[in-house]
C-alpha positions, 0 to 999 in steps of 0.5 A: 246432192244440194248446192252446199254440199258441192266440193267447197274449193270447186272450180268458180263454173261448175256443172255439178259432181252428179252430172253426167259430164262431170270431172269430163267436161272443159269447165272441170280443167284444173279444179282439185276434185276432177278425178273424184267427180270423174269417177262417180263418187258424188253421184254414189254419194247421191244415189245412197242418199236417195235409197236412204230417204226411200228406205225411211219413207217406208219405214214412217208409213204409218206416221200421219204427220211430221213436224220439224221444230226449227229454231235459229237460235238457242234458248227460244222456247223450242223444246218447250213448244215441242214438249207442250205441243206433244202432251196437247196432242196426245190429251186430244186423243192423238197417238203421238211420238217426240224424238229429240235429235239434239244429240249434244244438248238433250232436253226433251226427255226431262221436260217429258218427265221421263229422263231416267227410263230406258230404251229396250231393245226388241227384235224389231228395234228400240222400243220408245219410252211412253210418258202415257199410253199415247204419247212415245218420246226417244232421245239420246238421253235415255241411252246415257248412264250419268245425265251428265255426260258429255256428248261429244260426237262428230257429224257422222255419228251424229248422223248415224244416230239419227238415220237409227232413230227413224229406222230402227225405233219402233214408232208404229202408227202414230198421228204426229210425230214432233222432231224436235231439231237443236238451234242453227244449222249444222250436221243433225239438219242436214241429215233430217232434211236429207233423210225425210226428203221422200216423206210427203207429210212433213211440216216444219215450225220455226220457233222465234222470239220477237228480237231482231238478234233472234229474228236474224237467226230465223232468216238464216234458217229459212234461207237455208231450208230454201237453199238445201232444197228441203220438202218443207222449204221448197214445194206447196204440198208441205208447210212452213210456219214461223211461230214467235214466241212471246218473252215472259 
């Protein structure tokens, strides 16, 4: 469990609600959530969470590379970068899969050239739609009956779905898969921080332009991979790249 998901009305001195004395210790006295802390519920909490993260560690095995699209603000050409960067793979030669978990604003589907297939559902999961042989794309979009629609979800179901993309879709091997994340820093970052804190091969490309209104953006994200302690923000084996986008 990260800082910020500390209790926010926790006590100005707090040893942690996953430490061994918490809800216990001098320093709990009086602070609202000493029961809760005293009972292990933030470190149940915690313990699941890491289960979670080992369970889709094993479940991408056979994903080569991860690559986390990150943009602190909207409309600066990160889905394009996704989309473009997934079809240059794939022309390469590499097998490739881009998953969209910008559950409420979807775009990668249509830039992909396929927005009106469907997901199909076999025995062993959802099986992605292919834009070509060597290049799968999953979204949201696809499960929608009148692209539309409204999303309107709070953070748990958001996070639900995202946990069943990366457990339940069916990416076998593949050499890249580009995860194309929505702008900010909200429920749908936190989750994939969390869920692929065990995965050792992921890197993370923050998408920019060159406004300082947007470069402030870009601050703020770093700031907050660093923060939450994510693998791409905090540990030499992964990478952090801030790719500016040049205006047209």
């Amino acid at each position: 469990m990260t800082e910020e998901n500390y209790p926010q009305d926790r006590n100005e001195v707090c040893i942690g609600p996953t430490s061994d004395s918490a809800g216990k210790a001098s320093s709990c006295a009086g602070c609202p959530n000493q029961s809760a802390c005293a009972s292990g519920k933030f470190k149940d909490d915690k313990e699941k969470t890491s289960q979670e993260a080992e369970d889709i560690a094993m479940r991408l095995e056979g994903v080569k590379h991860i690559l986390l699209i990150l943009s602190g603000k909207g409309g600066v050409g990160k889905s394009t970068l996704s989309s473009q960067l997934a079809w240059t793979l794939s022309y390469w030669g590499f097998q490739v899969g881009i998953l969209d978990i910008d559950i409420c604003g979807p775009s990668v589907a249509r830039m992909m050239g396929v927005e009106r297939q469907e997901v199909r559902q076999s025995s062993s999961g959802w099986s992605p739609v292919y834009a070509k042989d060597n290049l799968s794309v999953m979204s949201i979009a696809f499960m929608l009956h009148n692209r539309d629609d409204a999303i309107i979800w709070r953070g748990p179901r958001k996070t639900g779905l995202i946990r069943q993309f990366l457990t339940d879709v069916e990416w076998d091997d593949l050499d890249y898969l580009i995860i194309d994340a929505p702008p900010g820093t909200s429920d749908e970052h936190i989750s994939i921080i969390q869920f692929l804190s065990k995965v050792p091969r992921t890197h993370a490309i923050v998408v920019t332009t060159p406004q300082e209104i947007s470069l402030l953006d870009v601050r703020k994200e770093s700031r907050f991979a660093k923060k939450s302690k994510s693998p791409f923000g905090s540990r030499g084996k992964h990478e952090w790249i801030c790719l500016s986008m040049l205006s047209c």
